[in-house]
DOGUGU-970193 format. One record per residue (C-alpha): z, y, x; residue in three letters; residue number from 1. Coordinates in steps of 0.5 Angstrom, whole numbers. Layout:
residues N
<pt><w>Z</w><v>Y</v><u>X</u><type>ALA</type><seq>NUM</seq></pt>
...
END
This chain:
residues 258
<pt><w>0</w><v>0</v><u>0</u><type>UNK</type><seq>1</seq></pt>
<pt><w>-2</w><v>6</v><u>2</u><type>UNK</type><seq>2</seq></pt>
<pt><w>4</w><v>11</v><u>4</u><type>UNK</type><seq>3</seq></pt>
<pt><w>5</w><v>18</v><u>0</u><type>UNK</type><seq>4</seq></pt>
<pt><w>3</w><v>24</v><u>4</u><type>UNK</type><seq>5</seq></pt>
<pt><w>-3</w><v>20</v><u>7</u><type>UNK</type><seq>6</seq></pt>
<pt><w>-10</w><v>18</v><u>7</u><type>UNK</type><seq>7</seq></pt>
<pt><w>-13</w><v>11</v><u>9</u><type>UNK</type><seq>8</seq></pt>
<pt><w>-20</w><v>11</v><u>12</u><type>UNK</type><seq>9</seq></pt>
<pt><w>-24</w><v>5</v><u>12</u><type>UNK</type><seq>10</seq></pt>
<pt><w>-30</w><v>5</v><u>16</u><type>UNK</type><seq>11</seq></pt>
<pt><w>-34</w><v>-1</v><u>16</u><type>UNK</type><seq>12</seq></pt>
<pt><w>-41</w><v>0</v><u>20</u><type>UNK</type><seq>13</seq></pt>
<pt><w>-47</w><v>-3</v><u>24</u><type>UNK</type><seq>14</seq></pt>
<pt><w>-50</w><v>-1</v><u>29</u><type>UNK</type><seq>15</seq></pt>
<pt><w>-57</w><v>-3</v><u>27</u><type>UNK</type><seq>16</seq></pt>
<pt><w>-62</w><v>-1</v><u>33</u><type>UNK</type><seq>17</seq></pt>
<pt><w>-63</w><v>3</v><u>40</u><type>UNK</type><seq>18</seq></pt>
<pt><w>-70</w><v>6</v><u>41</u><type>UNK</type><seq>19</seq></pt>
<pt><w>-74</w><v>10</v><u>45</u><type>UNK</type><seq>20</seq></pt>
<pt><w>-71</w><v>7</v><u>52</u><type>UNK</type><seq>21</seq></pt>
<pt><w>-72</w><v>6</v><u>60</u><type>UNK</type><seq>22</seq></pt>
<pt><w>-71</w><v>-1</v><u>61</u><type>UNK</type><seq>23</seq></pt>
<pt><w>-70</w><v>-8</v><u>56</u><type>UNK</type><seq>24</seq></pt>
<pt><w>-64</w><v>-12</v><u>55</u><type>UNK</type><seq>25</seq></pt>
<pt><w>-60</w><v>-7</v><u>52</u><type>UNK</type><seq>26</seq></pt>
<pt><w>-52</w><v>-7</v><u>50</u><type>UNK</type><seq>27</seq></pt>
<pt><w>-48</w><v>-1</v><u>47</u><type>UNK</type><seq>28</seq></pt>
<pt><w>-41</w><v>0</v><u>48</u><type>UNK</type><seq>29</seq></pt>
<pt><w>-37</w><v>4</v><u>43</u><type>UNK</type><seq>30</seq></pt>
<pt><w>-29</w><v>6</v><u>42</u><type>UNK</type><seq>31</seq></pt>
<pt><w>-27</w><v>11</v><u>37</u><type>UNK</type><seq>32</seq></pt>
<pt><w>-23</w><v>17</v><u>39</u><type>UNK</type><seq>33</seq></pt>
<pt><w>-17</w><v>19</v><u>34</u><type>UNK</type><seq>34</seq></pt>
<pt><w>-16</w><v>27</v><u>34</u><type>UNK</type><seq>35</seq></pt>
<pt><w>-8</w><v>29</v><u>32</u><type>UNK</type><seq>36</seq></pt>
<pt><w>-6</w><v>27</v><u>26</u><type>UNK</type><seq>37</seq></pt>
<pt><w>-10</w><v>20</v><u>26</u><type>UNK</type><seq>38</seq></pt>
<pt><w>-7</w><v>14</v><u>27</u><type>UNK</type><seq>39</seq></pt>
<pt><w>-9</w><v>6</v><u>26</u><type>UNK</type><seq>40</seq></pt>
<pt><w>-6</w><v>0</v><u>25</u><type>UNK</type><seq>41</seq></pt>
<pt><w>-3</w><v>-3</v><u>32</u><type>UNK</type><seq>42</seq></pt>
<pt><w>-7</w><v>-10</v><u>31</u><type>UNK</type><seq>43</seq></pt>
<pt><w>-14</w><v>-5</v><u>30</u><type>UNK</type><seq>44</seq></pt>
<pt><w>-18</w><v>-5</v><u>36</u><type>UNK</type><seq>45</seq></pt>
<pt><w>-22</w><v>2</v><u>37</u><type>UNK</type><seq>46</seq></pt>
<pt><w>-27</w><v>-1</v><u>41</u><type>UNK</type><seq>47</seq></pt>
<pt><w>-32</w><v>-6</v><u>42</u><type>UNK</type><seq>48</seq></pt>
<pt><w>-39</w><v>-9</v><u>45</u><type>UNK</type><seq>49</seq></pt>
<pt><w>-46</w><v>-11</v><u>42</u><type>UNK</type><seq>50</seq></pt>
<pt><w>-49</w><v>-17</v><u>45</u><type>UNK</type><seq>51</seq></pt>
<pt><w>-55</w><v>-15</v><u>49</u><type>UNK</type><seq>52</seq></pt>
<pt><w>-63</w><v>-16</v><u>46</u><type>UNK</type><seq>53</seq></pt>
<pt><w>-69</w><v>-15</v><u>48</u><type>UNK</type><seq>54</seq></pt>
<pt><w>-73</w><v>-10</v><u>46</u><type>UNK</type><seq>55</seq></pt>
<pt><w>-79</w><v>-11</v><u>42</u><type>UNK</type><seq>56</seq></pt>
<pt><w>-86</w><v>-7</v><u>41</u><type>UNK</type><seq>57</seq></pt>
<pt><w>-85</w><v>-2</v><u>35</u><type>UNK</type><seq>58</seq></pt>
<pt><w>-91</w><v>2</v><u>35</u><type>UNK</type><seq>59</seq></pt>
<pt><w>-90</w><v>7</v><u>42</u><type>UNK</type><seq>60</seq></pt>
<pt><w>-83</w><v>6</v><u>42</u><type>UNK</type><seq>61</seq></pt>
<pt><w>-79</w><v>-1</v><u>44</u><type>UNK</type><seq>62</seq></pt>
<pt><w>-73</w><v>-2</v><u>39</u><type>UNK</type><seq>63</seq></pt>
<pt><w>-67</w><v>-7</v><u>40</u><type>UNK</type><seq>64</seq></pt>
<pt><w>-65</w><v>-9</v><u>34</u><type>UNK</type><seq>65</seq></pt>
<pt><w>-57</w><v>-11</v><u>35</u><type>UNK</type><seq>66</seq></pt>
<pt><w>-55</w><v>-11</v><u>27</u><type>UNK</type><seq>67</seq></pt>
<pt><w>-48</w><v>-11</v><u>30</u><type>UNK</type><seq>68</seq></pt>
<pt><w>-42</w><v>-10</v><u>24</u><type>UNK</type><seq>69</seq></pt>
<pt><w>-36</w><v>-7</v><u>27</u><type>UNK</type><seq>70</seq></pt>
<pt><w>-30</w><v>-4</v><u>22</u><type>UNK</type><seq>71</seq></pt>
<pt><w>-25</w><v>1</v><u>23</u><type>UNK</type><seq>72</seq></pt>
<pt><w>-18</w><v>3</v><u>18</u><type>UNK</type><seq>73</seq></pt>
<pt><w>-15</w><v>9</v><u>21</u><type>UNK</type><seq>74</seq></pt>
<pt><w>-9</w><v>13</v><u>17</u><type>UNK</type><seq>75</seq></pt>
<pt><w>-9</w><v>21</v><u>16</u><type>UNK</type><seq>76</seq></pt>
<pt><w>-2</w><v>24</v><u>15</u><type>UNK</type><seq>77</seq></pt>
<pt><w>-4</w><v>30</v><u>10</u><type>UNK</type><seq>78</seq></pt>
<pt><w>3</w><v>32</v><u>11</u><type>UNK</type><seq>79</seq></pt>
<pt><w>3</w><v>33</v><u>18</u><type>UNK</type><seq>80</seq></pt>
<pt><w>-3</w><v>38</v><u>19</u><type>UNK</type><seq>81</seq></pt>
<pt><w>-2</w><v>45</v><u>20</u><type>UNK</type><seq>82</seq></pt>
<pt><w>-4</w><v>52</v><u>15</u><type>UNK</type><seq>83</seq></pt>
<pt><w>-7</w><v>48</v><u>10</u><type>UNK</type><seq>84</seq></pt>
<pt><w>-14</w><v>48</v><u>15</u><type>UNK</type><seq>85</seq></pt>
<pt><w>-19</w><v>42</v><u>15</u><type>UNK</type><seq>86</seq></pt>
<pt><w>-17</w><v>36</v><u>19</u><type>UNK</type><seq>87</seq></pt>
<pt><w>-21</w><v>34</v><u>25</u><type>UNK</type><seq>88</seq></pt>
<pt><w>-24</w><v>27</v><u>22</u><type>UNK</type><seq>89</seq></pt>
<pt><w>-25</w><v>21</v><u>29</u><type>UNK</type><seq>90</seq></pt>
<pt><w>-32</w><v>21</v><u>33</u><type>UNK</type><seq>91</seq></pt>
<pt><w>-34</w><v>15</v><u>35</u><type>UNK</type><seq>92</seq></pt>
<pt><w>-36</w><v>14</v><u>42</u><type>UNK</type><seq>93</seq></pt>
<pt><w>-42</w><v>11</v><u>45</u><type>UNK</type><seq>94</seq></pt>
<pt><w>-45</w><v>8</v><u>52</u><type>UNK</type><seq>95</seq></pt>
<pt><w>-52</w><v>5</v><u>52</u><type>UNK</type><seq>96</seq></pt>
<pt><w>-53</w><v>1</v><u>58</u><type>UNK</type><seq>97</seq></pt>
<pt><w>-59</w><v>-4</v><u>60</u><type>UNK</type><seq>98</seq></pt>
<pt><w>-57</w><v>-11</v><u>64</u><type>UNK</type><seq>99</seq></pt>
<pt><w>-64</w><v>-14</v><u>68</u><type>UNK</type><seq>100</seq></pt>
<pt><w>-65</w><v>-21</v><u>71</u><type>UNK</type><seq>101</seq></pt>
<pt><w>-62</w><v>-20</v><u>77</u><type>UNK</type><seq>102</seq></pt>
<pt><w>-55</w><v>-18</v><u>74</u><type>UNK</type><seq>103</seq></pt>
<pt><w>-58</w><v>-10</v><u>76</u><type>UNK</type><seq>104</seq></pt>
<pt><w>-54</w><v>-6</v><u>70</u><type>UNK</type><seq>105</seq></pt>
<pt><w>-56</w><v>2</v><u>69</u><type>UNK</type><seq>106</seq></pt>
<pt><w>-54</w><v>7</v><u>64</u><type>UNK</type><seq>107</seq></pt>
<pt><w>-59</w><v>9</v><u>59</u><type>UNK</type><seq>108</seq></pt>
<pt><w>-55</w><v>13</v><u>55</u><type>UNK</type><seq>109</seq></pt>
<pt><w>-49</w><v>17</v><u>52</u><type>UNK</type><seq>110</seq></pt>
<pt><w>-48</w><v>19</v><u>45</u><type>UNK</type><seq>111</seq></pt>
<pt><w>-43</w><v>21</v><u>39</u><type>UNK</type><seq>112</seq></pt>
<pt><w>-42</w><v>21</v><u>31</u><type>UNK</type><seq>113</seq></pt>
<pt><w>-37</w><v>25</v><u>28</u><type>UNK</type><seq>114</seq></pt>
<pt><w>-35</w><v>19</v><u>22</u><type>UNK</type><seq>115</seq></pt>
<pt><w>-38</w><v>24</v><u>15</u><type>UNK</type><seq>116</seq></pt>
<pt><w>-32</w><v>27</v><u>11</u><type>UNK</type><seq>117</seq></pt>
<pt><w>-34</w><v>23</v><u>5</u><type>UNK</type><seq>118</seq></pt>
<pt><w>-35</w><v>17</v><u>2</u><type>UNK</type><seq>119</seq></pt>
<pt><w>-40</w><v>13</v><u>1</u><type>UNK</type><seq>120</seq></pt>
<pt><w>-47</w><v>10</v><u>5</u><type>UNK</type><seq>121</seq></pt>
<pt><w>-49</w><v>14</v><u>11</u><type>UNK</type><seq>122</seq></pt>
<pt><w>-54</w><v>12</v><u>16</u><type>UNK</type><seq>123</seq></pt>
<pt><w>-55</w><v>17</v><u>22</u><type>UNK</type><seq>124</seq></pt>
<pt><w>-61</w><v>16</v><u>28</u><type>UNK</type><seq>125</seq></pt>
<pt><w>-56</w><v>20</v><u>34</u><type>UNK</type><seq>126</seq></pt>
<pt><w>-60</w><v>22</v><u>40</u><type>UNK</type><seq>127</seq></pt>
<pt><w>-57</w><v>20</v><u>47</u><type>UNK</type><seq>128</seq></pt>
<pt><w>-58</w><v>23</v><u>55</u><type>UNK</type><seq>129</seq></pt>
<pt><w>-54</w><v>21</v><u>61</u><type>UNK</type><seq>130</seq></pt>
<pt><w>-54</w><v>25</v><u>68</u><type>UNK</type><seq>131</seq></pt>
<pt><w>-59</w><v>25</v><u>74</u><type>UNK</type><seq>132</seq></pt>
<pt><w>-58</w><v>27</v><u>81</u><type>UNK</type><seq>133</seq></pt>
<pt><w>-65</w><v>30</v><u>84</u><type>UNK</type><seq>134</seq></pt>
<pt><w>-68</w><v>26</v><u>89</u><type>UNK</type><seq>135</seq></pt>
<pt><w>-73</w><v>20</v><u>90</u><type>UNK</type><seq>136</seq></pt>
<pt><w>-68</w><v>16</v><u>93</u><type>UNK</type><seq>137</seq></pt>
<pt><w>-64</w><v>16</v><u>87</u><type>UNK</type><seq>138</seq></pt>
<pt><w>-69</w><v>13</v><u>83</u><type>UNK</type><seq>139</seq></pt>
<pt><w>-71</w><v>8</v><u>88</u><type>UNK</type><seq>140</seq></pt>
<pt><w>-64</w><v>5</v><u>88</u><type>UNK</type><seq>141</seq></pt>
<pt><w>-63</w><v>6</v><u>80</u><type>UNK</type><seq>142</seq></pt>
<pt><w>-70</w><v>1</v><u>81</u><type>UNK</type><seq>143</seq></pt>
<pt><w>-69</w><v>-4</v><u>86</u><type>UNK</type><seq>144</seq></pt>
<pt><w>-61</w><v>-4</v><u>85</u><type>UNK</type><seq>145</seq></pt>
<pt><w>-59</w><v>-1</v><u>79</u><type>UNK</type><seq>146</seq></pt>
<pt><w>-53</w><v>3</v><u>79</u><type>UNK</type><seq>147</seq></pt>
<pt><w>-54</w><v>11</v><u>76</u><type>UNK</type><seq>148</seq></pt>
<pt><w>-49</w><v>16</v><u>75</u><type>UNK</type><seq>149</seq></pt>
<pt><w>-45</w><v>15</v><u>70</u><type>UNK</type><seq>150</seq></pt>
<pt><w>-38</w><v>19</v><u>66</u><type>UNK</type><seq>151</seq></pt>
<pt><w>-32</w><v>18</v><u>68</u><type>UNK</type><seq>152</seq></pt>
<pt><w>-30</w><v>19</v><u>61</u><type>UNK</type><seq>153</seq></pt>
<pt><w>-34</w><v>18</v><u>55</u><type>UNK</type><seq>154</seq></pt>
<pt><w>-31</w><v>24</v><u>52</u><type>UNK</type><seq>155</seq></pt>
<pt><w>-35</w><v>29</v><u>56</u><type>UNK</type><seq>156</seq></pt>
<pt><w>-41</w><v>27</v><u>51</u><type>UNK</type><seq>157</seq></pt>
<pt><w>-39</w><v>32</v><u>46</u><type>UNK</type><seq>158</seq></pt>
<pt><w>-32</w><v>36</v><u>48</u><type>UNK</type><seq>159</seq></pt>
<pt><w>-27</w><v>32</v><u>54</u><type>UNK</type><seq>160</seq></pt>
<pt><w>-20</w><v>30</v><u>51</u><type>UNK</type><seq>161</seq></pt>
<pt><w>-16</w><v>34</v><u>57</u><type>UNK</type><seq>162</seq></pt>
<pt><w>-21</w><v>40</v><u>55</u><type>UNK</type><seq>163</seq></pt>
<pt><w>-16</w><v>46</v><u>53</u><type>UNK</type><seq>164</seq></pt>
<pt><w>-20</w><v>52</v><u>53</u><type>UNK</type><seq>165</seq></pt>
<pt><w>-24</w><v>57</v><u>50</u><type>UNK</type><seq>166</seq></pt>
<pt><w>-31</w><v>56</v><u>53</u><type>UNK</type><seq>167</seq></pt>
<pt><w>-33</w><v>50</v><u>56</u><type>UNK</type><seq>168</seq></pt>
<pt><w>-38</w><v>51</v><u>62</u><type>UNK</type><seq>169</seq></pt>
<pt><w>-43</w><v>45</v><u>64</u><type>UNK</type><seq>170</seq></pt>
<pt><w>-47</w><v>50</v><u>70</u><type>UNK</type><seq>171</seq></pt>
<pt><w>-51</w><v>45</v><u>75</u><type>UNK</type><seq>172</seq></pt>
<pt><w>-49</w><v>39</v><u>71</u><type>UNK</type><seq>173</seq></pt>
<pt><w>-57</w><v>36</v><u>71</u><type>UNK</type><seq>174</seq></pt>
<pt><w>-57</w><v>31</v><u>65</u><type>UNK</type><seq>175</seq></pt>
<pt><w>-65</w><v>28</v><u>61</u><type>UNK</type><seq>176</seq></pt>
<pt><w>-66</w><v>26</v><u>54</u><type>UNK</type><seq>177</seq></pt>
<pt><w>-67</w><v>18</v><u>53</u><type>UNK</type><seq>178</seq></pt>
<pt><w>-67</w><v>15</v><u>46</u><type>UNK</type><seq>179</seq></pt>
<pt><w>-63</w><v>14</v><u>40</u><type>UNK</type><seq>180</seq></pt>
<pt><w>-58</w><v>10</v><u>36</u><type>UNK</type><seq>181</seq></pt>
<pt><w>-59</w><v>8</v><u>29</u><type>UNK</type><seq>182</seq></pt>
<pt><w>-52</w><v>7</v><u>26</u><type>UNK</type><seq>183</seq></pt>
<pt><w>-50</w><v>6</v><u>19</u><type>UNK</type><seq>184</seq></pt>
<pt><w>-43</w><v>7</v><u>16</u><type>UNK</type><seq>185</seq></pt>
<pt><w>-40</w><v>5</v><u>9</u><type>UNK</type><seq>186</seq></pt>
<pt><w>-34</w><v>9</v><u>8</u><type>UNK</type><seq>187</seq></pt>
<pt><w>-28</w><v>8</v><u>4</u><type>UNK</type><seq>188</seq></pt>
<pt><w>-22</w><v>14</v><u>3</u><type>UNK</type><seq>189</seq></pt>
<pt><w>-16</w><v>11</v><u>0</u><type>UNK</type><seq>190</seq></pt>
<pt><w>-10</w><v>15</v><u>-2</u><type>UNK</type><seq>191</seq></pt>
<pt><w>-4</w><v>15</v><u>-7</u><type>UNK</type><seq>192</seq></pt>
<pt><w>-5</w><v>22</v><u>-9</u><type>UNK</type><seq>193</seq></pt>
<pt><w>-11</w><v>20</v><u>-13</u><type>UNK</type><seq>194</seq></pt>
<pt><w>-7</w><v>16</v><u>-18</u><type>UNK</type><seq>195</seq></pt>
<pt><w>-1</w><v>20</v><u>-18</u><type>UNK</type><seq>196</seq></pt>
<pt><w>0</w><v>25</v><u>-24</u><type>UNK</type><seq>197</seq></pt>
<pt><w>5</w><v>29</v><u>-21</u><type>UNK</type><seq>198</seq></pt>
<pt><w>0</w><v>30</v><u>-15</u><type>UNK</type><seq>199</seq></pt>
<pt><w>-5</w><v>31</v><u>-20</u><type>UNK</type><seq>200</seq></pt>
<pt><w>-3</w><v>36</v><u>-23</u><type>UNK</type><seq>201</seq></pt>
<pt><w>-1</w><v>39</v><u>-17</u><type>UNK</type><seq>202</seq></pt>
<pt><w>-8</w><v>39</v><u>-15</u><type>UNK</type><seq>203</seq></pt>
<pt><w>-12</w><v>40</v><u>-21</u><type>UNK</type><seq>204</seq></pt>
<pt><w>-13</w><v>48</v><u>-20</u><type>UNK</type><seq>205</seq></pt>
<pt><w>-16</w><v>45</v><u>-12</u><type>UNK</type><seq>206</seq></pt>
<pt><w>-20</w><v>40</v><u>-15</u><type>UNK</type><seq>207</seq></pt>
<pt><w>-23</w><v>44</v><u>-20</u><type>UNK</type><seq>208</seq></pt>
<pt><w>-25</w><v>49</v><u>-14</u><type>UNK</type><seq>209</seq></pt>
<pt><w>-29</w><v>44</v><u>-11</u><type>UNK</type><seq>210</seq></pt>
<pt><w>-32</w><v>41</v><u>-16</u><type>UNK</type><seq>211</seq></pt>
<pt><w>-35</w><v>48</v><u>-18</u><type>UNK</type><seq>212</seq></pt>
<pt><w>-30</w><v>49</v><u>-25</u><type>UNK</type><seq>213</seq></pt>
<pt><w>-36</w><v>45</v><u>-29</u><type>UNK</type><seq>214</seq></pt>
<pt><w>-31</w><v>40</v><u>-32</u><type>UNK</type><seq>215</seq></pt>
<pt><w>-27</w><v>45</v><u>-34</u><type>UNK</type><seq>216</seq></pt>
<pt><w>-31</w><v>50</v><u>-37</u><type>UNK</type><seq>217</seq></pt>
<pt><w>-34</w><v>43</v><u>-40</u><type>UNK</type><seq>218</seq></pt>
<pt><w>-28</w><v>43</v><u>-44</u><type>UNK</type><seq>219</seq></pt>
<pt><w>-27</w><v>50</v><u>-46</u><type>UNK</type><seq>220</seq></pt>
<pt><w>-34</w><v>50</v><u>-49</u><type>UNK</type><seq>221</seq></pt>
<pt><w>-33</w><v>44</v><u>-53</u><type>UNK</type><seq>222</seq></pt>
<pt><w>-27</w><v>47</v><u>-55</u><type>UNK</type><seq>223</seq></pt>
<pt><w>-30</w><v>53</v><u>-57</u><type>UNK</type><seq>224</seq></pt>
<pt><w>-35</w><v>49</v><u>-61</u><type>UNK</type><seq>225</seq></pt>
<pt><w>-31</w><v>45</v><u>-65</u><type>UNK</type><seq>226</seq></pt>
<pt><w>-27</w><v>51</v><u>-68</u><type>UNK</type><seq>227</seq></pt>
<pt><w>-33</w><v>54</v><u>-70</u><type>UNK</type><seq>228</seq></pt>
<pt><w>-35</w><v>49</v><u>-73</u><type>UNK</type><seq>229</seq></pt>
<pt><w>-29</w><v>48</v><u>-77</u><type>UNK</type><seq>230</seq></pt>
<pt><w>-29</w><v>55</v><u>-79</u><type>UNK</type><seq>231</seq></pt>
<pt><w>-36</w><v>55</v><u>-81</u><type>UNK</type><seq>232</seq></pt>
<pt><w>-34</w><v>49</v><u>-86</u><type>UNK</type><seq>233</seq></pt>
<pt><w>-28</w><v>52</v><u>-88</u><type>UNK</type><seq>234</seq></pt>
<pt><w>-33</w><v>59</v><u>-90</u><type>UNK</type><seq>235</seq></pt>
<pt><w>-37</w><v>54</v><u>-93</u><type>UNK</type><seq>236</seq></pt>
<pt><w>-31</w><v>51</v><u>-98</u><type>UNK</type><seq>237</seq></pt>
<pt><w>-29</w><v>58</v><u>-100</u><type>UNK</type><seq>238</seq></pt>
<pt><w>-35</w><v>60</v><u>-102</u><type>UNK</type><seq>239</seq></pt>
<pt><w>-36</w><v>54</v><u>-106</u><type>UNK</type><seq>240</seq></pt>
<pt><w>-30</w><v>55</v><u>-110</u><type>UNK</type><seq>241</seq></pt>
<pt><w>-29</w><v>59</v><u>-117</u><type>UNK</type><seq>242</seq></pt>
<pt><w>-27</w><v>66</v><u>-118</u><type>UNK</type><seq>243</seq></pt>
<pt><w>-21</w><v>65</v><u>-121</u><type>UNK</type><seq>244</seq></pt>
<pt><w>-18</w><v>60</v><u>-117</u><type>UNK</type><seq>245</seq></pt>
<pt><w>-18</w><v>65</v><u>-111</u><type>UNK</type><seq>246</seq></pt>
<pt><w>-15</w><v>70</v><u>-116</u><type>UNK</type><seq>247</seq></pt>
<pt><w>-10</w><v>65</v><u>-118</u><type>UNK</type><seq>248</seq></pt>
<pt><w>-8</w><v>63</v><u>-111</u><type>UNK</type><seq>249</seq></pt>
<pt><w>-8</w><v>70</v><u>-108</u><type>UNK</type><seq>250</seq></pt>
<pt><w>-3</w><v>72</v><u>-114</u><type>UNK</type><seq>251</seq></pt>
<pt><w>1</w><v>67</v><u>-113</u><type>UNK</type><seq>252</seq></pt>
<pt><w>1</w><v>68</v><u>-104</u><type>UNK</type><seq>253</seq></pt>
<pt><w>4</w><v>76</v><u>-106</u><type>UNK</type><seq>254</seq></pt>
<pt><w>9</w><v>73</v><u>-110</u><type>UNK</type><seq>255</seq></pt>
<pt><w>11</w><v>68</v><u>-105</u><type>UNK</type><seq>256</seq></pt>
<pt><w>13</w><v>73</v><u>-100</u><type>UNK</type><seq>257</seq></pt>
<pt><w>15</w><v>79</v><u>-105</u><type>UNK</type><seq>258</seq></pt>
END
């Protein structure tokens, strides 16, 4: 059961393809990074490996069809976040590395995917690059005996964990676009506070807000309706009773209140 106060994030993936790529035999490493206020069961491993597949010839592009299935449950304490503000939601974190015949492994890739704020089916085609030095005698080695430069945190792919500034600066950093990730997430938000009256009513002004007011102007409108309506019918029925009735029913209304 889901705490009071929190979010469960259920997040089940796959990683369908990589294309657009260097070298074959493909693999991708991946972990997921938890921002404050994000925490996961102590059984959840955040990481994981695709099995190496070659590529195959997909119009100009040489495509690695992984179809690996992955599944992530994180938690958010809603009551934990500071001045209201939005959370930040996890990213998850991706390597793309090739394995030749001779046990000769390269980078060909990093990337990121901030995890989408909203439930549902999300399929995301993310672009990757990786770092290069200049020289031909870079490139021979990278050839003959693998080896590339590579980032010591995965992380710098987007912004480094131990990063606390304003501005982040990458001058002279050299890096080159290669190919693309193709991830497809199906996402599931669990919370108490959907269900419970209290939070409802609580709740109800903001939810509104989000959904534009639509459902409660609905309302009103059909109110509305309805009292016109029934004032019509009630017209209507006086019109259709005789004069002296009407005379006799206002008599009989003064002397009541005299």
């Amino acid at each position: 059961m889901v705490p009071p106060g929190t979010l469960r994030l259920l997040i089940n993936g796959e990683i369908v393809s990589a294309q657009g790529y260097e070298y074959d035999s493909l693999y991708v490493h991946f972990f997921l990074d938890l921002p404050r206020c994000w925490s996961s069961p102590p059984f959840q491993h955040l990481s994981g490996v695709t099995q190496t597949c070659n590529t195959k010839s997909k119009g100009r592009e040489n495509v690695a069809y992984f179809c690996y299935p992955f599944t992530f449950e994180v938690l958010l304490q809603q009551d934990v976040t500071l001045d209201g503000s939005a959370p930040h939601w996890p990213v998850l974190y991706f390597e793309v590395l090739s394995l030749g015949y001779w046990q000769r492994y390269r980078t060909e890739g990093y990337g990121y995917l901030i995890i989408p704020d909203t439930p549902g089916c999300h399929t995301v085609v993310c672009s990757t690059w990786r770092p290069v030095q200049t020289g031909t005698v870079t490139e021979l080695r990278r050839f003959f005996i693998g080896g590339s430069p590579e980032l010591e945190d995965l992380t710098y792919a987007r912004i480094p964990g131990t990063f606390k500034g304003n501005r982040l600066s990458r001058f002279g950093f050299r890096s080159e676009t290669t190919g693309s990730v193709s991830i497809r997430l199906h996402c599931i938000q669990q919370s108490r506070d959907y269900i419970d009256a209290s939070a409802l009513r609580k709740q109800r002004q903001s939810v509104l807000d989000r959904l534009g007011k639509f459902g409660q102007q609905g309302t009103i409108y059909s109110i509305l309706e309805a009292f016109q309506k029934a004032r019509q019918r009630m017209l209507e029925a006086q019109q259709s009773l005789p004069g002296d009735l009407l005379n006799t029913a206002g008599a009989v209304e003064l002397q009541s209140t005299a």
